[in-house]
C-alpha positions in Angstrom: 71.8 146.7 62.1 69.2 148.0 59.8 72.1 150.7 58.3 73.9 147.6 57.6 71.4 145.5 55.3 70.7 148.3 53.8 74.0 149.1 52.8 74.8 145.5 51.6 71.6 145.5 49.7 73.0 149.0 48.3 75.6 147.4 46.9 75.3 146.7 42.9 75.6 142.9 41.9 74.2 140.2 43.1 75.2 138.0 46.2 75.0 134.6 44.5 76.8 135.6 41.6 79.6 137.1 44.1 79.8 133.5 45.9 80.0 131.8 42.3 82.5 134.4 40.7 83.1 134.3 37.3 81.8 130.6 37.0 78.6 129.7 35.7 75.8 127.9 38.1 73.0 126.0 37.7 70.0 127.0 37.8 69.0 124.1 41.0 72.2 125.7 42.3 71.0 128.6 42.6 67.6 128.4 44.2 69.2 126.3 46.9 71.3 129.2 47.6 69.0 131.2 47.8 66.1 129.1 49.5 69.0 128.8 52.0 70.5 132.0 52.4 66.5 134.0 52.6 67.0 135.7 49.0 63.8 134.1 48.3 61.8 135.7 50.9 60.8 139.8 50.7 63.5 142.0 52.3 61.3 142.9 55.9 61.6 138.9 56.3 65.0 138.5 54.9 66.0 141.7 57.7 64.1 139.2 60.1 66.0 136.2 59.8 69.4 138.6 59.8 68.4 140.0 63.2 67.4 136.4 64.9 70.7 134.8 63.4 72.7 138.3 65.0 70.8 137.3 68.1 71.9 133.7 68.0 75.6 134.4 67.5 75.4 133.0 63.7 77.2 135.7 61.9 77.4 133.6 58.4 80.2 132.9 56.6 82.7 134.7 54.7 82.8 134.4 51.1 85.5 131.5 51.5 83.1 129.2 53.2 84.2 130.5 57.3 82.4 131.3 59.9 82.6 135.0 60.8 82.3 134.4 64.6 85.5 131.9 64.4 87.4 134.7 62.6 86.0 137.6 65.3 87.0 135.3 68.2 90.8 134.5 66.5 91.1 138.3 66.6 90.1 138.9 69.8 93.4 139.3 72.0 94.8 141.6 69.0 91.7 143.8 69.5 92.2 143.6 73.6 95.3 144.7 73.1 94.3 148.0 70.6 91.7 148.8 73.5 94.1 148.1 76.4 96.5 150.4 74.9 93.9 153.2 74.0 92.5 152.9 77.2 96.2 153.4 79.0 97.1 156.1 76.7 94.0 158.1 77.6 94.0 157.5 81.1 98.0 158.5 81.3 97.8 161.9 79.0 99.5 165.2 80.3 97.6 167.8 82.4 94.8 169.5 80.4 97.2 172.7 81.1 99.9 171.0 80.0 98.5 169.4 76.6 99.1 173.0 74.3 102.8 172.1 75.2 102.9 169.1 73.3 
């Protein structure tokens, strides 16, 4: 988890100005973003609230305004299925003797 803030904090731009786009925001806009999203607090607090909300299944939102655990869960049988079928083509290979064969 900490590799991950890191990287997001890594990344140039700024996260507000991503949720706005190209539009212009005011400044009250703003600071209720970030009062609401942490990006006023230092980053070992800002790491703090990201690891309770992980902890509380709150993975935020998208950048259209869903909820990332919605999305995860509507994915879920399609991932099943990738695993399922991993799982069966690993337990069903050839022979280790045979495997040079093919």
């Amino acid at each position: 988890t900490l590799l991950i803030f890191i990287l997001v904090w890594a990344i140039p731009g700024d996260p507000i100005r991503a949720l706005s786009g190209e539009r212009s925001m005011p400044a009250s806009v703003r600071a209720a973003l970030e009062q609401r999203y942490h990006l006023d607090q230092p980053l070992w607090k800002q790491y703090g609230y990201y690891i309770n909300d992980l902890f509380h299944g709150d993975f935020g939102e998208d950048f259209r305004g869903r909820e990332v655990r919605k999305i995860m869960f509507q994915r879920l049988p399609i991932t099943a299925q990738a695993v399922r079928t991993g799982w069966l083509l690993y337990r069903h290979r050839p022979p280790q003797f045979l495997q040079p064969l093919y």
